[in-house]
C-alpha positions as CSV (number, residue, x, y, z in Angstrom):
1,X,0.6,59.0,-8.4
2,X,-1.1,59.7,-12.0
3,X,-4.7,58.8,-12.8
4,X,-5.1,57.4,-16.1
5,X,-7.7,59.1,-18.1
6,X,-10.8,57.4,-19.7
7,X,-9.4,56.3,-23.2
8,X,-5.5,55.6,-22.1
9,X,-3.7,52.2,-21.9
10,X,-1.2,51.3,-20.4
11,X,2.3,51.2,-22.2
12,X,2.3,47.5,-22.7
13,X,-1.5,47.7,-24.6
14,X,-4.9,47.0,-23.2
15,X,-5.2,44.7,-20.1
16,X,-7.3,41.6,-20.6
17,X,-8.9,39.6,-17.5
18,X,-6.8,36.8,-16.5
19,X,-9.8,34.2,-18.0
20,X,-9.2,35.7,-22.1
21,X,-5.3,35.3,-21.3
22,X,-5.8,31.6,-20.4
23,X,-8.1,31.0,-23.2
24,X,-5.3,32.4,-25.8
25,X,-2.4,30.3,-23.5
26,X,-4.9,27.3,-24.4
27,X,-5.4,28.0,-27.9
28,X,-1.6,28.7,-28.9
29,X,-1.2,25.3,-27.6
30,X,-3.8,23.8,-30.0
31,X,-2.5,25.6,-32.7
32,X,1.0,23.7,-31.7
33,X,-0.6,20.9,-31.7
34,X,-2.3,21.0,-34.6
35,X,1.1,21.9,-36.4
36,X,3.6,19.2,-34.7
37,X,4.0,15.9,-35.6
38,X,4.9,14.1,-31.9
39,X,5.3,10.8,-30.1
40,X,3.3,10.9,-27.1
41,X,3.1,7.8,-24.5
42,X,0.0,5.9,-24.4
43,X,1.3,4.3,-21.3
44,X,3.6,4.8,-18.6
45,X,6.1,1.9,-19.5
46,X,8.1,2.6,-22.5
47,X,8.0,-0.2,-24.1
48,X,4.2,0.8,-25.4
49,X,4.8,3.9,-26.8
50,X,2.5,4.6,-29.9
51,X,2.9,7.3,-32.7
52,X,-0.4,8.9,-32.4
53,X,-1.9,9.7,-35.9
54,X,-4.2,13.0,-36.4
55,X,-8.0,11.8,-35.5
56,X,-10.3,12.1,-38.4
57,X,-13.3,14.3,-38.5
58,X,-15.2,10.6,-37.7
59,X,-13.0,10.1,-34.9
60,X,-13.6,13.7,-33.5
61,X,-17.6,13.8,-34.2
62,X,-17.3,10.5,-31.8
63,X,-15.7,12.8,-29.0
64,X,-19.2,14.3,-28.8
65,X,-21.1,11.7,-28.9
66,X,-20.2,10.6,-25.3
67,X,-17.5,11.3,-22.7
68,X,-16.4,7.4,-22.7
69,X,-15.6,7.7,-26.6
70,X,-13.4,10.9,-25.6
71,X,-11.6,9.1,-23.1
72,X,-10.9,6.1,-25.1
73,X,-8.8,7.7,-27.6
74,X,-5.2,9.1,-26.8
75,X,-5.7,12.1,-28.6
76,X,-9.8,13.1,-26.8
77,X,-7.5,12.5,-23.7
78,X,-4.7,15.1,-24.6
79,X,-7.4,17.3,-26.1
80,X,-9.6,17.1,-23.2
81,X,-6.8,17.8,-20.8
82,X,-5.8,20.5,-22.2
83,X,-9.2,21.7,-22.3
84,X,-9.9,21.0,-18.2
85,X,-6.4,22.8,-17.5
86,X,-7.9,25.9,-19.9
87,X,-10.9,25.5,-17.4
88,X,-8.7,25.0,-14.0
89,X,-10.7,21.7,-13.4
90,X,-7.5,19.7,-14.7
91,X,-8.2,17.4,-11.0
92,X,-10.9,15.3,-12.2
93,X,-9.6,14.2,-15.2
94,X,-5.9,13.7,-13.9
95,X,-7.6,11.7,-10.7
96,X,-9.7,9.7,-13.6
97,X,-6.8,8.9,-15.4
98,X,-4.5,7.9,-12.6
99,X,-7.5,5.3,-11.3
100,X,-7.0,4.0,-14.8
101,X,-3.6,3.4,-14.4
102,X,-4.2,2.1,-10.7
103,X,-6.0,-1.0,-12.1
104,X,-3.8,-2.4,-14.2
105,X,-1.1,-2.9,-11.4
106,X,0.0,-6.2,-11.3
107,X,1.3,-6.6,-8.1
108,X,-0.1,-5.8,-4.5
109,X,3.0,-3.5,-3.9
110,X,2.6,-1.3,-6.6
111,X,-1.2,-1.3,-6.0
112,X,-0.8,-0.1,-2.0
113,X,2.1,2.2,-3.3
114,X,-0.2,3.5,-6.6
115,X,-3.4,3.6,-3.9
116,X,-1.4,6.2,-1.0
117,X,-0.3,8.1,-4.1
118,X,-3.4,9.1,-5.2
119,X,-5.1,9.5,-1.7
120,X,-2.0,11.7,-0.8
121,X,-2.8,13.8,-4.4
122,X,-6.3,13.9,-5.1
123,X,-7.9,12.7,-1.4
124,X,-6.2,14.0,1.6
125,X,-7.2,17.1,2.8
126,X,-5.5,20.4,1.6
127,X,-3.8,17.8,-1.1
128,X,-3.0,20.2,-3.9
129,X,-5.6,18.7,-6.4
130,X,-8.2,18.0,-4.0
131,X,-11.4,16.2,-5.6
132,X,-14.8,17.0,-4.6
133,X,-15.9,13.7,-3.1
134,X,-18.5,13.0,-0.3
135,X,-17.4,11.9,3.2
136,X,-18.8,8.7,3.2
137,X,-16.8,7.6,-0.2
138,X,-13.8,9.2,1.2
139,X,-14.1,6.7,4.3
140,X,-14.6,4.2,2.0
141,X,-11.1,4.9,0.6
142,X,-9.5,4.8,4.0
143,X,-10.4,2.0,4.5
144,X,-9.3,0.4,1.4
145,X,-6.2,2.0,2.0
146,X,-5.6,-0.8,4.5
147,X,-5.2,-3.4,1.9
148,X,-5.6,-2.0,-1.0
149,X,-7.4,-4.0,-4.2
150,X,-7.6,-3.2,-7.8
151,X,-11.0,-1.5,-7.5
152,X,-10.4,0.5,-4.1
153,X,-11.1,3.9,-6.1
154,X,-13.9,2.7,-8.3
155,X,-16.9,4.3,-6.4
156,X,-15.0,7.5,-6.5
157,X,-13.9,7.1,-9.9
158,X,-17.9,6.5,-11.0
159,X,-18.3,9.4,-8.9
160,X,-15.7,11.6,-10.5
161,X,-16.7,10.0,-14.3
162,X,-20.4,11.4,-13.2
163,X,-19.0,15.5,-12.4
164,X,-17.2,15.5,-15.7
165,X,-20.0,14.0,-17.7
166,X,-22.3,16.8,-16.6
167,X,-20.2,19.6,-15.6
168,X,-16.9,20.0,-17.7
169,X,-17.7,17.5,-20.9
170,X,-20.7,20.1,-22.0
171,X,-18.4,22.9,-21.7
172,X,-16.1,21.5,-23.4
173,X,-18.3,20.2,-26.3
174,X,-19.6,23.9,-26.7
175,X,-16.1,25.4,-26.3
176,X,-14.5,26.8,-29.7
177,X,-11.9,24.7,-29.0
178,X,-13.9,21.4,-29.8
179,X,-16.1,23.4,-32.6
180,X,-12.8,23.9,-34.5
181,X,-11.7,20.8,-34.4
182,X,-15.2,19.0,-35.1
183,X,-16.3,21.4,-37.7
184,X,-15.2,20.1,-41.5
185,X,-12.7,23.3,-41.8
186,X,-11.2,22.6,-38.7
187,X,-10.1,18.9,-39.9
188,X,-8.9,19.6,-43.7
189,X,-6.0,21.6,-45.2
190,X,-2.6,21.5,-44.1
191,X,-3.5,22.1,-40.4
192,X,-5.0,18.6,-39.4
193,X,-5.1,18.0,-35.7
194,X,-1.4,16.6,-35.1
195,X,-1.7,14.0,-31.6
């Protein structure tokens, strides 16, 4: 076995902890995404597909004015996602998101099949994406599970909205990833933010 000497590197160049090499996976994405032109779905039916535009600097100032102005425009989501995955706190967001799309089922089918697809994701125990929720909202849930209603995850969703607003939403708005984007250079030249 050989002992590498103070000053030697490995063959394939210096070794990075695993947190740098997520933060330059993340930002090679933004750079493709500030380069591409694409159609992204605003909603699951495809019938409402929308070309998303690049936000203006206006637009992207808003995204730090308040996580709700961030999560009202297509392109904070997709940002913001991309950021939380960077982070490995992707869960929140993704439960947030599919609570969004639980309400506007129309029918009580798709509302009790919606509702046992997010418990089974985000709630259940050992579920892959497990969300950090107290017991007594989690009973809630059960419950509602029962008969599910259009607002059966709202307490958890408030709940959710509230660890985001104070946990990942600062990081994010003093990541470099947002600074680029918000700052004037980051919005101007031939490089505008592409969503």
């Amino acid at each position: 076995m050989e002992v590498a000497t103070e000053g030697q590197e490995n063959a394939g160049g210096p070794q990075h902890p695993p947190r740098f090499n997520t933060h330059r996976r993340w930002k090679s994405k933004l750079h493709l995404l500030l380069k591409k032109k694409k159609k992204l779905p605003v909603s699951n039916q495809p019938e409402r597909r929308e070309l998303l535009y690049r936000p203006t600097q206006s637009e992207v100032q808003q995204w730090g004015q308040s996580l709700e102005k961030l999560l009202v425009h297509p392109c904070g989501v997709l940002v913001f996602q991309m950021f939380s995955k960077s982070e490995f706190c992707e869960e929140n967001l993704e439960f947030w998101l599919a609570c969004e799309d639980f309400k506007k089922s129309k029918t009580s089918e798709t509302l009790a099949i919606k509702a046992q697809n997010i418990y089974d994701k985000f709630l259940r125990k050992d579920s892959p994406k497990e969300i950090n929720l107290d017991f007594r909202t989690k009973e809630h849930i059960n419950q509602c599970l029962q008969q599910p209603s259009s607002n059966s995850f709202d307490e958890a969703q408030r709940r959710i909205f509230y660890l985001m607003e104070n946990n990942s939403y600062p990081r994010f708005l003093e990541s470099d990833f947002y600074q680029g984007l918000s700052s004037s250079k980051g919005l101007h030249g031939p490089h505008k933010p592409q969503c």
